[in-house]
N, CA, C and O atoms as CSV, one atom per row, in Angstrom:
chain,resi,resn,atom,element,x,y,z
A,1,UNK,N,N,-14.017,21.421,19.219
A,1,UNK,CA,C,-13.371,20.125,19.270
A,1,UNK,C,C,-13.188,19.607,17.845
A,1,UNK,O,O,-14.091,19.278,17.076
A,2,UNK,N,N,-11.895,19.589,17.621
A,2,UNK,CA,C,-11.650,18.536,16.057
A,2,UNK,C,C,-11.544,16.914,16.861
A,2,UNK,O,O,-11.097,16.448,17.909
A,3,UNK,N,N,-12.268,16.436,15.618
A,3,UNK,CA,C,-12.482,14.649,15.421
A,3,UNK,C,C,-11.345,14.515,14.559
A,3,UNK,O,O,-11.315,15.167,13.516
A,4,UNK,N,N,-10.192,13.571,14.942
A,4,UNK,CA,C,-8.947,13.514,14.524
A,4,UNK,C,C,-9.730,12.855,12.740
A,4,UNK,O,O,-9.476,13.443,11.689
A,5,UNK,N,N,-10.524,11.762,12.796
A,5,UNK,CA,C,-11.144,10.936,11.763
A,5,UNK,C,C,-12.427,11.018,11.505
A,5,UNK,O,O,-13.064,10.134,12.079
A,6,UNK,N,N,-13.227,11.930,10.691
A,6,UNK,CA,C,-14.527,12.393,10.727
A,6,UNK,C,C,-14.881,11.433,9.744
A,6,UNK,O,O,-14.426,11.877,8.690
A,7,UNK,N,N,-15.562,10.142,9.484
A,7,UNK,CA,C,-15.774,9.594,8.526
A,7,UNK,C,C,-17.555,10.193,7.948
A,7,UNK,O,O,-18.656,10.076,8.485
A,8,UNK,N,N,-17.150,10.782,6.748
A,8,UNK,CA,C,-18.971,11.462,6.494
A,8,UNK,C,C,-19.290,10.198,5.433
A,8,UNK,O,O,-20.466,9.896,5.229
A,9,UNK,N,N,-18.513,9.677,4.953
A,9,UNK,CA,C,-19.163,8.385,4.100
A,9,UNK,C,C,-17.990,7.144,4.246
A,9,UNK,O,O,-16.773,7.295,4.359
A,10,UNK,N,N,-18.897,5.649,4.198
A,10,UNK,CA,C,-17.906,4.604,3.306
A,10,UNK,C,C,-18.994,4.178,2.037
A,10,UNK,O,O,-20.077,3.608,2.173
A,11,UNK,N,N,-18.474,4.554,1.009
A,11,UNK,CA,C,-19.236,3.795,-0.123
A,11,UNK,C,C,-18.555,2.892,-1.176
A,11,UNK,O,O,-17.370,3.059,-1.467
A,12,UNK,N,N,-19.197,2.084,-1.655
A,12,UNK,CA,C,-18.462,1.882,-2.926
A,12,UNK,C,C,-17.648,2.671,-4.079
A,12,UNK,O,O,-18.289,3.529,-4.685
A,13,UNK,N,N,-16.666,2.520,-4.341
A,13,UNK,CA,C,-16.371,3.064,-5.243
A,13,UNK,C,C,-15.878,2.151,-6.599
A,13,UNK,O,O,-14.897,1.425,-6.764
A,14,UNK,N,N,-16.983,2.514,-7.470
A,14,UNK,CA,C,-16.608,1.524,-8.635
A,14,UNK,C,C,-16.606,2.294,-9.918
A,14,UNK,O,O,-17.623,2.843,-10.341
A,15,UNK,N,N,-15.211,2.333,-10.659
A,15,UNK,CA,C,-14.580,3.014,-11.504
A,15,UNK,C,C,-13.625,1.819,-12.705
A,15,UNK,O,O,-13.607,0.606,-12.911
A,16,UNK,N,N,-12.933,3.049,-13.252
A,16,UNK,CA,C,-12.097,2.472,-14.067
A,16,UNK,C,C,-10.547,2.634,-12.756
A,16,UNK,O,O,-10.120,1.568,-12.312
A,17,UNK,N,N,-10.211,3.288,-12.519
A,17,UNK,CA,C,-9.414,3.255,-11.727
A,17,UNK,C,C,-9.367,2.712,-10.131
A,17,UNK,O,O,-8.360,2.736,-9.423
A,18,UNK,N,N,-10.755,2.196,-9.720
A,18,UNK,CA,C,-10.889,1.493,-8.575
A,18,UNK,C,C,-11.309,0.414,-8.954
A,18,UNK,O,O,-11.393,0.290,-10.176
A,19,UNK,N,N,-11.764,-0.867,-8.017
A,19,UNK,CA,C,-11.974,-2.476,-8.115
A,19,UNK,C,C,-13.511,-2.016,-7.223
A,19,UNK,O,O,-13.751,-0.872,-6.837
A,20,UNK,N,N,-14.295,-3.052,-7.059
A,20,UNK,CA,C,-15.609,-3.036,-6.068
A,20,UNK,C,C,-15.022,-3.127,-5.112
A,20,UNK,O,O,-15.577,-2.383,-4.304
A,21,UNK,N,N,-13.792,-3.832,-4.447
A,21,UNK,CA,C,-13.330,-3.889,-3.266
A,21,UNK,C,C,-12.915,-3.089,-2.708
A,21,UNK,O,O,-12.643,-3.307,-1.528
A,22,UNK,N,N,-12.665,-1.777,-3.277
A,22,UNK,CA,C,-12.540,-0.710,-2.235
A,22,UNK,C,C,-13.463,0.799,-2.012
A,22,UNK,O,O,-14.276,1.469,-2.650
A,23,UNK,N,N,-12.924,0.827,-0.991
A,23,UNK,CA,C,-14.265,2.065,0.032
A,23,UNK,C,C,-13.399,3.407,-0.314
A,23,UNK,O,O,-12.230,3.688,-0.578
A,24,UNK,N,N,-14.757,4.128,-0.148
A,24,UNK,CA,C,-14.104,6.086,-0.428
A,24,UNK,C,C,-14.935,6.292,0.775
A,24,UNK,O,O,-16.072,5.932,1.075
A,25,UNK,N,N,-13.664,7.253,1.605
A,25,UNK,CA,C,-14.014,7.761,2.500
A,25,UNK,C,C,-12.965,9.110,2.812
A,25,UNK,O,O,-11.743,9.153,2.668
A,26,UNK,N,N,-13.906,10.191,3.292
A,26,UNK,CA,C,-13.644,11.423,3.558
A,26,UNK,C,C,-13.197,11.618,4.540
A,26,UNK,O,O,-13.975,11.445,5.478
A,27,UNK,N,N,-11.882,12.031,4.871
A,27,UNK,CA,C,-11.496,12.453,6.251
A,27,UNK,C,C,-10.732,13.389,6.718
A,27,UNK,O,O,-9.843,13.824,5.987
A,28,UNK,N,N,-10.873,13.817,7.798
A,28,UNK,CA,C,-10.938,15.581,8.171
A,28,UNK,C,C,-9.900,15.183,9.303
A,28,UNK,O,O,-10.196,14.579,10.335
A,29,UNK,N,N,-8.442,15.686,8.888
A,29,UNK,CA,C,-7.109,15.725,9.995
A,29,UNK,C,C,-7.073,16.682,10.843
A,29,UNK,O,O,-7.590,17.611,10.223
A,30,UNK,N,N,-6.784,17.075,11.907
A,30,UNK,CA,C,-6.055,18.501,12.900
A,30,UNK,C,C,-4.937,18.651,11.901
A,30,UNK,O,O,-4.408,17.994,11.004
A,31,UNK,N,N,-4.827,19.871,12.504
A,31,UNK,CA,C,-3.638,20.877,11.590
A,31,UNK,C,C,-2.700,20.114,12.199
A,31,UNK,O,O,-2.231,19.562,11.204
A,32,UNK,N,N,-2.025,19.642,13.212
A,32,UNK,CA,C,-0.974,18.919,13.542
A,32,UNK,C,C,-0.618,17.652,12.767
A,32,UNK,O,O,0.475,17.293,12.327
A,33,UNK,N,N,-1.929,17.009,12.705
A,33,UNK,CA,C,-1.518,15.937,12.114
A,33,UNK,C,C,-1.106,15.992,10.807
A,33,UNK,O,O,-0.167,15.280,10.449
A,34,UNK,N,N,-1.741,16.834,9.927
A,34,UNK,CA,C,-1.861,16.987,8.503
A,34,UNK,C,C,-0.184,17.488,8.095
A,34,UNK,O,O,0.499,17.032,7.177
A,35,UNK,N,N,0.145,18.399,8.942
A,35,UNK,CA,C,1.620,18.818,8.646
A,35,UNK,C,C,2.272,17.979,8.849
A,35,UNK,O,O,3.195,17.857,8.044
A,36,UNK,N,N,2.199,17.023,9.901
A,36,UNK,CA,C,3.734,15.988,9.799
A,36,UNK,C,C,3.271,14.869,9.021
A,36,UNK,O,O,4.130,14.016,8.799
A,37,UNK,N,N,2.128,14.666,8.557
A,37,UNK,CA,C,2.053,13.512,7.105
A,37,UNK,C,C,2.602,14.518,6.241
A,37,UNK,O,O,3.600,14.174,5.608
A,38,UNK,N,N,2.209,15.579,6.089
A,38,UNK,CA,C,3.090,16.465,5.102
A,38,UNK,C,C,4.315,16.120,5.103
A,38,UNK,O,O,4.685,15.326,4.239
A,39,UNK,N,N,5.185,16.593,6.004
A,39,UNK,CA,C,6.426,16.412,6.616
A,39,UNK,C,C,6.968,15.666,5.938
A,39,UNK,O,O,7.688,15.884,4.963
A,40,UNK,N,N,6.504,14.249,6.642
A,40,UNK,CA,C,6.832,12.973,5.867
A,40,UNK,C,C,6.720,12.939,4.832
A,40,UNK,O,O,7.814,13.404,4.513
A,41,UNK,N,N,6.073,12.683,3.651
A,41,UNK,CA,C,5.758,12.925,2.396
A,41,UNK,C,C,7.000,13.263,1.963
A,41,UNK,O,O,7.788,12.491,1.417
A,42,UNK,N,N,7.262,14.949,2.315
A,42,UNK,CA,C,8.639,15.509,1.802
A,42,UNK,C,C,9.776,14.873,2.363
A,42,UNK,O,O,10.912,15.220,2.042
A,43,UNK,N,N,9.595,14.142,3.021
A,43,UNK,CA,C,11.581,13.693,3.358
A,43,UNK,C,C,11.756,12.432,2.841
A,43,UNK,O,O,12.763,11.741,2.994
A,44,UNK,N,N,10.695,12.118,2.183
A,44,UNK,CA,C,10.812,10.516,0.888
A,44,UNK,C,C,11.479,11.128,0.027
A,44,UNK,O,O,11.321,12.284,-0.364
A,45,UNK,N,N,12.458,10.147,-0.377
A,45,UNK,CA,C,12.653,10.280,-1.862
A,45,UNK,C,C,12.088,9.772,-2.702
A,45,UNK,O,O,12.083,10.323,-3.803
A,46,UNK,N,N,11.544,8.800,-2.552
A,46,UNK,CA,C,10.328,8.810,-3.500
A,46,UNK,C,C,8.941,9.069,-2.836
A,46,UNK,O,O,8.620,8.343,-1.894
A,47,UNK,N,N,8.537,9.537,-3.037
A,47,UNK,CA,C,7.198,10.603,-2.510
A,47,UNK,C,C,6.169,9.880,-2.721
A,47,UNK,O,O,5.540,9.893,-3.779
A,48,UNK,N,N,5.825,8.988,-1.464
A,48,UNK,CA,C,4.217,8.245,-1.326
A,48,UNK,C,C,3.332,8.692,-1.798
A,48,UNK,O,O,3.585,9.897,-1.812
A,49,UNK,N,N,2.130,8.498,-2.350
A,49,UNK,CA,C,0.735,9.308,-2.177
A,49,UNK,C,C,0.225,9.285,-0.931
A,49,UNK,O,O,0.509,8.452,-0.070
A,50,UNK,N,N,-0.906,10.647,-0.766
A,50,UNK,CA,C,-1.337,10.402,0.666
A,50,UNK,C,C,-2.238,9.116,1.128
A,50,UNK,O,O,-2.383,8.864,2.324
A,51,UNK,N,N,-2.817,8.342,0.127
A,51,UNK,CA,C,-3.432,7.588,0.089
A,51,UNK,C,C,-2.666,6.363,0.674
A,51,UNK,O,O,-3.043,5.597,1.560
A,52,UNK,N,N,-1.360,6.362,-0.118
A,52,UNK,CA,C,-0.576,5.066,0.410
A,52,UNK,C,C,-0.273,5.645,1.916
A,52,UNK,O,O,-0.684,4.666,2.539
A,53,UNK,N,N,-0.053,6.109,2.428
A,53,UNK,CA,C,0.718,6.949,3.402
A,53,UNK,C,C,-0.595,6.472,4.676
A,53,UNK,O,O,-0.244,5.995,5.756
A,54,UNK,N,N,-2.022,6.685,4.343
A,54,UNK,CA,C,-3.082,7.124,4.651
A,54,UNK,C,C,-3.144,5.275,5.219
A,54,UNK,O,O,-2.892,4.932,6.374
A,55,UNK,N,N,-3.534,4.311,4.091
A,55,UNK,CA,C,-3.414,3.448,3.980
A,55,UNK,C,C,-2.373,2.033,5.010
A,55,UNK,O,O,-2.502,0.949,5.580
A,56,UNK,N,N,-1.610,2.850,4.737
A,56,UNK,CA,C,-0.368,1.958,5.873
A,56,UNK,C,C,-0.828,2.058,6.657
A,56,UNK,O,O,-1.471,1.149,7.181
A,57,UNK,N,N,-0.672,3.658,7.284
A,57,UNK,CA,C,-0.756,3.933,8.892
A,57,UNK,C,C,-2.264,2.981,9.650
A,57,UNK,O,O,-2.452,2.565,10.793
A,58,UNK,N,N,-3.038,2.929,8.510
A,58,UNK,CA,C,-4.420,2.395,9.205
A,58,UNK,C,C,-4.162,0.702,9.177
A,58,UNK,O,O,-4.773,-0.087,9.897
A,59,UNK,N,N,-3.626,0.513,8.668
A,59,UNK,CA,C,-3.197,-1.340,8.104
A,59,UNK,C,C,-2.724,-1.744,9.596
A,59,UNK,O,O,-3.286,-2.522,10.366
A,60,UNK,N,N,-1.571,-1.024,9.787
A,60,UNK,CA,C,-0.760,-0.754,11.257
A,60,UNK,C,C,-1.300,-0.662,12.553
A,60,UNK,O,O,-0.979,-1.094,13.660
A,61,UNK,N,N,-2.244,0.049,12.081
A,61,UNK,CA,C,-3.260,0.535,13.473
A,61,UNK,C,C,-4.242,-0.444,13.945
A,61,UNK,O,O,-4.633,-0.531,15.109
A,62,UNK,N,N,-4.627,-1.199,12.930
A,62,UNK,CA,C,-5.472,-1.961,13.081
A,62,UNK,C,C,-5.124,-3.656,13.358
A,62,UNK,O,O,-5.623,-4.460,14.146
A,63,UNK,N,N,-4.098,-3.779,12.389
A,63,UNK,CA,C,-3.298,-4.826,12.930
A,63,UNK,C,C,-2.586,-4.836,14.319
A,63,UNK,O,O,-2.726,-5.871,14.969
A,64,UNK,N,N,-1.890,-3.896,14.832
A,64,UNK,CA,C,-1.786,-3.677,16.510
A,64,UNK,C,C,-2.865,-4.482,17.266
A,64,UNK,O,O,-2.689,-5.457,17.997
A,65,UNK,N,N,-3.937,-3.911,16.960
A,65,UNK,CA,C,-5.019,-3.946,17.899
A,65,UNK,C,C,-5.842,-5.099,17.734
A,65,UNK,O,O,-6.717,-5.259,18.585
A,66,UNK,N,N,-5.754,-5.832,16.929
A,66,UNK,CA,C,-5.914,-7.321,16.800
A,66,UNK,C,C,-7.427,-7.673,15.612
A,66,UNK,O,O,-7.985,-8.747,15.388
A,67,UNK,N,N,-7.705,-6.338,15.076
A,67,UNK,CA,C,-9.054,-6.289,13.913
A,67,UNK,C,C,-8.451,-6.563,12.598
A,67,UNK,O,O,-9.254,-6.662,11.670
A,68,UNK,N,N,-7.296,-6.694,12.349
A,68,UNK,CA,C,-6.832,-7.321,10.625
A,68,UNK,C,C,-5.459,-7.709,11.303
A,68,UNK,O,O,-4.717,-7.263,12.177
A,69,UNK,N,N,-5.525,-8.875,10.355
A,69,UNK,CA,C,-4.757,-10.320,10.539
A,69,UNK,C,C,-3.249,-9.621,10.220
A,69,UNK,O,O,-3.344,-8.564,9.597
A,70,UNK,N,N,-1.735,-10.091,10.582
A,70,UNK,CA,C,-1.000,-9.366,10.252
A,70,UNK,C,C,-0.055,-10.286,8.666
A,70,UNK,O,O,0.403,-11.426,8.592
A,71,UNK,N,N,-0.093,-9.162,7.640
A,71,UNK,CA,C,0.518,-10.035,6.289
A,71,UNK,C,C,1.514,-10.747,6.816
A,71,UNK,O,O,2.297,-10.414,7.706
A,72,UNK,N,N,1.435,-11.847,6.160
A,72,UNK,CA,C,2.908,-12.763,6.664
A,72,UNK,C,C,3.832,-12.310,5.599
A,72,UNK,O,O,3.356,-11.574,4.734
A,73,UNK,N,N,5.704,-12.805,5.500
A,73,UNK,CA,C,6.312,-12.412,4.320
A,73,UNK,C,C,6.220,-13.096,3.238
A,73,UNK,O,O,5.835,-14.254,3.076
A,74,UNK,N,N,6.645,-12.222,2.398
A,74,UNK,CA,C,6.421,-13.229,1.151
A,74,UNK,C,C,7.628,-14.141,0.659
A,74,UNK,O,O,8.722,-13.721,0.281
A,75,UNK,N,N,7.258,-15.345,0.728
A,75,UNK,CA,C,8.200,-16.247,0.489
A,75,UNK,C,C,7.914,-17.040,-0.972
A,75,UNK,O,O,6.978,-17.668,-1.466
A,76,UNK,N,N,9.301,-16.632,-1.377
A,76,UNK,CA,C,9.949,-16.827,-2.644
A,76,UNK,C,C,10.590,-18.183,-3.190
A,76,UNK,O,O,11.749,-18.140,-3.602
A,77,UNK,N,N,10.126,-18.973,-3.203
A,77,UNK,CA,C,11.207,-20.229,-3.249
A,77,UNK,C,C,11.108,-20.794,-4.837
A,77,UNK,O,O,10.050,-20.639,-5.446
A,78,UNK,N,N,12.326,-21.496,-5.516
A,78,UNK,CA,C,11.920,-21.864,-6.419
A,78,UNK,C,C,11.429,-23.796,-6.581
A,78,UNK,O,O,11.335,-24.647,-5.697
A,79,UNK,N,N,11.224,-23.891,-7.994
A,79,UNK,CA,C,10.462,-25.168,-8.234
A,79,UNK,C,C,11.488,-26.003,-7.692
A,79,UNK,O,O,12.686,-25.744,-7.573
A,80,UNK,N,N,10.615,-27.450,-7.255
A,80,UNK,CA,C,11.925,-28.241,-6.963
A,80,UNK,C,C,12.250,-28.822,-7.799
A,80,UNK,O,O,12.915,-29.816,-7.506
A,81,UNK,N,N,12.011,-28.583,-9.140
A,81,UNK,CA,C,12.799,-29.341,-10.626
A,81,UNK,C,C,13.135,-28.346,-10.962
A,81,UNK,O,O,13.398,-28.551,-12.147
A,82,UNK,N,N,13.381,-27.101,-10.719
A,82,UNK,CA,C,13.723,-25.420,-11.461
A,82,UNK,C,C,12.761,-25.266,-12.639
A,82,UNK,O,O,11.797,-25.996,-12.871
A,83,UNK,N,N,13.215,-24.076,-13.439
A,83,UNK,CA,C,12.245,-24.369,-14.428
A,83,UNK,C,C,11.944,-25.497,-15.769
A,83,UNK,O,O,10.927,-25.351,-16.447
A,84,UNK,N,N,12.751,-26.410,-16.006
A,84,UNK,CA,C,12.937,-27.133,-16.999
A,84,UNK,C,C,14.153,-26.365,-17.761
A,84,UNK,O,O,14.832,-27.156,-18.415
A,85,UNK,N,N,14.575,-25.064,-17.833
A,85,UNK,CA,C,14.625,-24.538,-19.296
A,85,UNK,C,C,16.085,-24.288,-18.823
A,85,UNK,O,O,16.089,-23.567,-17.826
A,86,UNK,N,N,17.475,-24.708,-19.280
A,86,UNK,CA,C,18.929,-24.545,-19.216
A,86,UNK,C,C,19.279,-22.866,-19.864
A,86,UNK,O,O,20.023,-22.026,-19.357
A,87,UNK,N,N,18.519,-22.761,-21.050
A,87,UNK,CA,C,19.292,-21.428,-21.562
A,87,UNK,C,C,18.799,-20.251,-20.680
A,87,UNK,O,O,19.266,-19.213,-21.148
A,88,UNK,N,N,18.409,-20.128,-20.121
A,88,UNK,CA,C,17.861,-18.832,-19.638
A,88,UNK,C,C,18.754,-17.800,-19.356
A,88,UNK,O,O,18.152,-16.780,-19.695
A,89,UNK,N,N,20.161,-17.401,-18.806
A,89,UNK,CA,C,21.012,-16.585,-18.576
A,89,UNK,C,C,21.072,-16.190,-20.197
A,89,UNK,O,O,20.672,-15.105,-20.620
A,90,UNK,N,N,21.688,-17.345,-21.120
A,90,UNK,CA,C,22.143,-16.935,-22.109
A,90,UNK,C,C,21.447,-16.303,-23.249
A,90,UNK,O,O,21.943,-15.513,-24.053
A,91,UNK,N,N,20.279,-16.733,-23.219
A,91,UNK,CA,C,18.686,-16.060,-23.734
A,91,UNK,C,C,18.777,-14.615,-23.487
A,91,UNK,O,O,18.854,-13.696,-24.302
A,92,UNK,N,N,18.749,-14.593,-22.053
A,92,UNK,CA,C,18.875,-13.114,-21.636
A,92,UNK,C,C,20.129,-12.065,-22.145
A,92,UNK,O,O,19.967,-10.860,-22.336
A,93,UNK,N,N,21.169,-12.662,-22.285
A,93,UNK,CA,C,22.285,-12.015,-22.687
A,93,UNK,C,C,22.061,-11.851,-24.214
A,93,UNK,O,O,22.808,-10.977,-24.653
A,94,UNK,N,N,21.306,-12.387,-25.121
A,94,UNK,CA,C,21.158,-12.128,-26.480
A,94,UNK,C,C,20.345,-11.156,-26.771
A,94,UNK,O,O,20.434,-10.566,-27.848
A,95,UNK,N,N,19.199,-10.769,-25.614
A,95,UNK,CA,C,18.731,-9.669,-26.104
A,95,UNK,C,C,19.328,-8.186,-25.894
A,95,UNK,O,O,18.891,-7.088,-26.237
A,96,UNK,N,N,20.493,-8.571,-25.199
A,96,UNK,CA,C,21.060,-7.218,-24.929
A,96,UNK,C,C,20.882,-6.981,-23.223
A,96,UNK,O,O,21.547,-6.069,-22.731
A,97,UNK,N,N,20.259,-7.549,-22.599
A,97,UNK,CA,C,19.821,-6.890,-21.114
A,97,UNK,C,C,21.364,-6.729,-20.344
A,97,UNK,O,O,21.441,-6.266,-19.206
């Protein structure tokens, strides 16, 4: 019998490239599953890591099922005086952009 999600650890992981807020954990796919995250992977054009890939699907899974809250969108609005500052297009056009 394969365990689709064998978790053998959650620990801290605290690095230069991680925060304290996140967990390392080991996990062991079926050959089915592992090929069509493969799959996927390759038919991006820009090519997720498995981590992000890994990441979503569980965000998703869990939000379904009612254990993490679902992100609301992000809303963009500007100041209601704008920024103060009139030149800004033309600022931008002097440096070349």
């Amino acid at each position: 019998m394969v365990r689709a999600l064998a978790f053998t650890s959650f620990t801290a992981f605290i690095g230069r490239r991680y925060n304290s807020g996140m967990k390392r954990a080991t996990v062991t796919f079926p050959d089915e599953l592992a090929e069509a995250v493969h799959r996927y992977v390759r038919s991006q054009e820009a090519r997720p890591a498995l981590t992000a890939v890994v990441q979503a699907a569980l965000r998703q899974y869990l939000t379904d099922r009612g254990y993490l809250r679902a992100r609301g969108p992000l809303h963009n609005s500007p100041a209601h005086r704008g920024s103060g500052r009139h030149n800004v297009s033309r600022s931008e056009q002097s440096v070349g952009c």
